[in-house]
N, C-alpha and C positions, 0 to 999 in steps of 0.2 A: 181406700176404704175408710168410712168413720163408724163406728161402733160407739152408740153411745147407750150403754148400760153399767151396754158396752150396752122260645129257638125250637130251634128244633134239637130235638133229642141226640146225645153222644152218637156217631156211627161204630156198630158194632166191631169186634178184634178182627176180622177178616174183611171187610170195608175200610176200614182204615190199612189195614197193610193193604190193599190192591188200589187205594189213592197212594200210598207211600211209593209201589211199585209205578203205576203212570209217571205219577209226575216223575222218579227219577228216568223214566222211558223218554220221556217228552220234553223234556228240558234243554233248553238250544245250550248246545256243548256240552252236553255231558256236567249239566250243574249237578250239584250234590250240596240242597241246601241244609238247615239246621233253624229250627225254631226262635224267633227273633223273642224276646227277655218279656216276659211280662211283671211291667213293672220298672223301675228306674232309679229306685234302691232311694229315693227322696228322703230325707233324714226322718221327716215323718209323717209320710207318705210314703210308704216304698213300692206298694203294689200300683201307684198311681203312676199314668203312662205307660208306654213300652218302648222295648226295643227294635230294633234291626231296622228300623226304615225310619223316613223325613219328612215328613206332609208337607207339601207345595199347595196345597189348594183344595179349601172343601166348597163342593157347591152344595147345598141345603136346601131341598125342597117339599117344604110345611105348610100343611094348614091345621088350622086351630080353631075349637068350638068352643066358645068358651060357656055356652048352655050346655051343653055335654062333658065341658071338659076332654073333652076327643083329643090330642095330636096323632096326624098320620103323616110321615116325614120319607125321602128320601135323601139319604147323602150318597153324594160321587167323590170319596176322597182320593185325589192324586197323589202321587208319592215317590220318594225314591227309595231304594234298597239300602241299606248303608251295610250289608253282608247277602251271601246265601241264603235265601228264606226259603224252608219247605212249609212254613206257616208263621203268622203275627196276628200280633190280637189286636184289638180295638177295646176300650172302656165306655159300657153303654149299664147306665142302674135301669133296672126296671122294664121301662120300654119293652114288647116283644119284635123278635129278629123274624122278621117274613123271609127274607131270601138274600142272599148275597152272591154275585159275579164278581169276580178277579179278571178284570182284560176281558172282558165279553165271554168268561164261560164260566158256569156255575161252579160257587165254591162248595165244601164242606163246613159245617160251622158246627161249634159244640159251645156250650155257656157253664159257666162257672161264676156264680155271683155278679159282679160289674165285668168282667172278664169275658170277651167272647173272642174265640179263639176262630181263623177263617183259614183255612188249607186250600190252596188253587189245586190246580188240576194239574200243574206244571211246576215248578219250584223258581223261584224267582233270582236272577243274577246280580251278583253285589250292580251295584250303579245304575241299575236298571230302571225304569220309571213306571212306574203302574199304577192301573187305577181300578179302586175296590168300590163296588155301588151296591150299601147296603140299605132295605126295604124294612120298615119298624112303625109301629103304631101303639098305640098304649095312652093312659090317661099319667102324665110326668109327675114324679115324685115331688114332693118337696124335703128337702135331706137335712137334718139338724146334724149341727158342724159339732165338733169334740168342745167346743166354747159356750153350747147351746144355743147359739145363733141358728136362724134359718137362712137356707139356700137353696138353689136347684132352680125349680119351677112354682114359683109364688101364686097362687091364685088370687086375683083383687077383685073388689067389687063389681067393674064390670070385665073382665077381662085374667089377664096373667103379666110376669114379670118374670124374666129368668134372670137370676143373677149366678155368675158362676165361681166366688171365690171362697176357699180354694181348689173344691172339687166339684160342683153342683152343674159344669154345664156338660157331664154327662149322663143327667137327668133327662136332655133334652136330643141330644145328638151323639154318633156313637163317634169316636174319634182318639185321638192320641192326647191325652188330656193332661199332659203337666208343661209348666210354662218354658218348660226347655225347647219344646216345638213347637215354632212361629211359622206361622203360617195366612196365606190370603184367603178371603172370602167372598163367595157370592150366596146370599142369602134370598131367597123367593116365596115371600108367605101370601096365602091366602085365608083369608078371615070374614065370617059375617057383612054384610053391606051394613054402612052405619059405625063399624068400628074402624080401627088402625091399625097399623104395624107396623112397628119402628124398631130399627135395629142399628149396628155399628153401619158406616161409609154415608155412601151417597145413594137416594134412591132413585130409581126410574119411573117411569108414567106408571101411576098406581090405574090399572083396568078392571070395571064391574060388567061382571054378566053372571045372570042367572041367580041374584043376589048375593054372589060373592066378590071380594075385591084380591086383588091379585098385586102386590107387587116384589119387583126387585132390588134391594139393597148388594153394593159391590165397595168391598174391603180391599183394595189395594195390596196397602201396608202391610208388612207380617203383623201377625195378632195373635197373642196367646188367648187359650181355649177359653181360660177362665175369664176372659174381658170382653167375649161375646154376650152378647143381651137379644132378646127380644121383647118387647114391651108390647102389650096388645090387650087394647082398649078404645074407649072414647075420648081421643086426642084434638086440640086445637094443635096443627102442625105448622109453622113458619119458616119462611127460609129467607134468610137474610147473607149479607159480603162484608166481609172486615173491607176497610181502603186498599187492602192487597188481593182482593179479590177471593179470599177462601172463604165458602159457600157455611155457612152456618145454621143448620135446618136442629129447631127444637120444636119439642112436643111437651106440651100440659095439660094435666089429666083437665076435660073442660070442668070440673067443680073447683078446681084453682085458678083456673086463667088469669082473672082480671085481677088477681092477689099478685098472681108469679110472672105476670108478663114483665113489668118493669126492671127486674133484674135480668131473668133470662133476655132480654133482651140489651142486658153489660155484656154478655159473651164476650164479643169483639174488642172491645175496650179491654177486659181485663187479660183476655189471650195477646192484649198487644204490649201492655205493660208484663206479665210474663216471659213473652219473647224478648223484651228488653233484658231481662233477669237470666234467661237458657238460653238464650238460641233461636234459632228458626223454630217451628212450630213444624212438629215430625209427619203430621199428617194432613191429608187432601180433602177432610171436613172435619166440622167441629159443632157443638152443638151438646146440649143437655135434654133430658128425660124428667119432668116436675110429676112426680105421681101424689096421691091425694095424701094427705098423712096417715100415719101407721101401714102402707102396703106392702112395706118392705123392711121397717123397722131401724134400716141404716140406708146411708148413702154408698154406693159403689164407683167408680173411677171405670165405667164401660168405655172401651176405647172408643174416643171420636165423642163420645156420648154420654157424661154420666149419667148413672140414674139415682134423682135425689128424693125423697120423700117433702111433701112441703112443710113438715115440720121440721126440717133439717134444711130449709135452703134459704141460708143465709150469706151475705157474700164474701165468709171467713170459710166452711165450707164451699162454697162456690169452687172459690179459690186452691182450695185441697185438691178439690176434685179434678179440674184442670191443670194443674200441677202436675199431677199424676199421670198427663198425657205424655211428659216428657219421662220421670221419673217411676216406672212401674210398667208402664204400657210399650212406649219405646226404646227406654233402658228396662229389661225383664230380668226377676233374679235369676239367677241360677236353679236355685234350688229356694224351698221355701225356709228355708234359716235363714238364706239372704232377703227378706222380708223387710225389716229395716230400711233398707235401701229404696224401699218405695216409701215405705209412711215416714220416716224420718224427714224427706228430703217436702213431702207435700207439708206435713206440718210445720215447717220451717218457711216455706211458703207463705203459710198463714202468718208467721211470727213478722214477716220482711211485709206484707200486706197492713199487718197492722200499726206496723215502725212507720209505714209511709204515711199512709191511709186515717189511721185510728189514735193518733198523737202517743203511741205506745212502742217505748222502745225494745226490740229485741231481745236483752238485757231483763228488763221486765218481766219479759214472758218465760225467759232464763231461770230467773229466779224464785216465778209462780211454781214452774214443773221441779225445779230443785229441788223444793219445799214440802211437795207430793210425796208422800212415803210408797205409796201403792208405784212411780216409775224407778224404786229399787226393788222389785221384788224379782229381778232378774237382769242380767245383761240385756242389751238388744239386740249383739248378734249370736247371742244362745237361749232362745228360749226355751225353756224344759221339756217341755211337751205341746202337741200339737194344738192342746187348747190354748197355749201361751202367745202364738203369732201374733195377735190380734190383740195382744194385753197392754196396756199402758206404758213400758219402758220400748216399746217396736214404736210409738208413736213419739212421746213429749222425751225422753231420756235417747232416744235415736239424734230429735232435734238439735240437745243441749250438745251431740257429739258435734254436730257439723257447729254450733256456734262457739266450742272449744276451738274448732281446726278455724274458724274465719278470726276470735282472740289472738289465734296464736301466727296465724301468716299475714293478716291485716285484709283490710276492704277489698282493695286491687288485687290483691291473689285471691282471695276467696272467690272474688266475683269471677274468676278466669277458669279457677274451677269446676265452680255452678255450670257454666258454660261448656268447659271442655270436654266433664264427664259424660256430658247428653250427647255430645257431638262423637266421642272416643267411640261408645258403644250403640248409637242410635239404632233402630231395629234388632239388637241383638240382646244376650243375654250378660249379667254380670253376678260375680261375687262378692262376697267383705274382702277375701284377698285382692283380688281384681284393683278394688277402692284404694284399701289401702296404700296397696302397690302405686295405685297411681297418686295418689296425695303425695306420696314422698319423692315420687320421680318427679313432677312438676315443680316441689317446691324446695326441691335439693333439702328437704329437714329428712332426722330422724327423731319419728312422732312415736317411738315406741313405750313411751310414756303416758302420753295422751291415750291413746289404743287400749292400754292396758288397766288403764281407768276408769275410761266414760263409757268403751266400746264392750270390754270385756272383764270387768273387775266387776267383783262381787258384791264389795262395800259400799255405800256411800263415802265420798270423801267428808273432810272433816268440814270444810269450806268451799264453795263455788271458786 
């Protein structure tokens, strides 16, 4: 991410115990479930996500007015149990809940703010796989973050933009919404004839009838909630092949085109000099989102796809953004304290971009963020408060950590590093402990020096 400023009604006390009574009637073996956690205790976030189950798979099917403003959506999210559920919630803002099915039989649902809570008929067994299809439509929020940034669902001039971090993309779809649960996507929107729809993966034969276009995007890869997009608008769409063959489809808003085609069309080029730097390239497309300037106000790191505004698409951004495919997208924190861990490693990106690239060393760019008073106004992997994620030490004072640890074990180790950490945790989730742990197992040091300084000390030091 770059920031540059930066239902239906409760059922009554005797409907509810005579579903408590079924379901534990009807429950294959004598389950006796217990309400899976609403909420995931996030250091700041706590009510964001839930518990007791594991999304495997949302399928999403939306259409969008953007003369109306209308979205009327279905999700079939799959799942596993990870205990006895006699009910789990879902995070959905706003939107309203038409009807919900658990396994092809109608649920109970009650709502509580972003919170909707769904009771099957049956109670569900730890290991179990199910699948809940919840019916919603509503005109989508757009949500100001604890930072005053906007998120959610963005309206643009001709169209919309959903961006979802760190909580906004359950403005649009209701779902298990913190980046502990990764999960695959198939996304199917219909829109206007005349506009587009671009989202994360790969898409299929976009079909018009009846003045509407119809198509489907499919997300592989696990994806946290927050790096899902939909963009939908009046798009120039291309699809282009790196030399290794991965399918590279970008979209510009058509009033930049002929401005943004030239870079967006580096993609390939600079996803290959990246992979030189990480690794394999974690996912089965790639491709960027050029929206007009000011619609979104910052650039976001959507999986497969950033979405950049064209006052911000430069190819130092660029480069962040893509970055962040390995580092963010397919290494995901833990929790959002390990935040760091995604903007550190992209803005360091840009710093190694511009060492190569921009006759500017490293070191340089060391010394410019050193210099920054506003990257002490907190450690990187504590920031105060949830407006703080997204503050200047998560980004340029994250960086200077990872070019203390490449000072301190040399070019060959660091680069082995860059490399390993993408590959140790790819698709999964990671922590600062995680990190750390791994810097020192790989490089046989103890950095508890280093840590205690750059990662998590208070002061500035006296000198770089």
């Amino acid at each position: 991410m770059i920031h540059r400023k930066r239902g239906r009604a409760p059922a009554s006390a005797a409907l509810a115990a005579l579903l408590t009574l079924s379901a534990a009637g009807c429950a294959g073996g004598g389950v006796t479930g217990t309400p899976g956690g609403a909420g995931l205790r996030d250091p700041y976030f706590p009510r964001l996500g839930n518990g007791g189950y594991d999304v495997r798979h949302y399928a999403l099917t939306v259409a969008y007015d953007p003369a109306t403003r209308r979205l009327d959506g279905t999700a079939e999210i799959t799942a596993r149990a990870t205990q006895d559920l006699s009910s789990f919630n879902l995070d959905l803002a706003g939107l309203t809940v038409h009807g919900v099915t658990v396994d092809g039989e109608r649920a109970s649902v009650q709502r509580a703010g972003h919170e909707v809570t769904l009771r099957p008929r049956a109670d569900i067994e730890d290991g179990a796989t199910f699948r809940a299809v919840v019916r919603y439509s509503g005109s989508p929020r757009t949500v100001t973050d604890p930072d005053g940034s906007e998120e959610g669902w963005l309206p643009t001039a001709d169209g919309a933009v959903a961006l979802g971090e760190p909580t906004g993309s359950m403005a649009w779809f209701p779902g298990n919404h913190h980046p502990s649960d990764k999960a695959a996507y198939t996304v199917t929107v219909t829109v206007p004839e005349g506009h587009q729809a671009v989202t994360n993966g790969l898409p299929g034969r976009a079909v018009t009838r009846g003045g509407r276009t119809t198509t489907t995007w499919r997300s592989a890869e696990p994806m946290a909630s927050y790096l899902a997009t939909l963009a939908v608008g009046r798009f120039d769409v291309t699809t282009i092949r790196t030399p290794a063959g991965l399918p590279v489809v970008s979209a510009t808003d058509r009033t930049v085109t002929a401005k943004a085609a030239p870079l967006a069309a580096r993609v390939p080029e600079l996803l290959d000099w990246l992979m030189e730097k990480f690794g394999p390239y974690p996912f089965s497309s790639a491709g960027v989102i050029v929206e007009r300037a000011g619609d979104s106000g910052y650039a976001l790191e959507t999986q497969t796809r950033p979405v950049i505004p064209y006052d911000q698409f430069t190819p130092g951004i660029l480069v962040h953004e893509l970055a962040h495919q390995w580092y963010g997208n397919s290494v995901s924190p833990a929790s959002w304290r390990d935040m760091w861990l995604n903007e550190g490693f992209a803005q360091y990106a840009e710093w190694l971009y511009a060492e190569e690239f921009e006759d500017r060393p490293a070191q340089e760019s060391f010394d410019e963020a050193f210099a920054d008073e506003a990257n002490w106004a907190f450690p990187p992997a504590a920031p105060p408060t949830a407006a703080d994620i997204s503050g200047p030490p998560v980004y340029d004072r994250a960086a200077m950590v990872l070019h203390k640890i490449r000072q301190t074990v040399g070019d060959e180790a660091f680069s082995g590093l860059l490399r390993g950490w993408a590959a140790e945790h790819r698709h999964g989730n990671a922590s600062t402990d995680d990190f750390t742990a791994y810097v020192e197992e790989e490089t046989g040091r103890d950095l508890t020096a280093l840590w205690d300084t750059w990662l998590y000390g208070e002061d500035k030091p006296a000198r770089p």
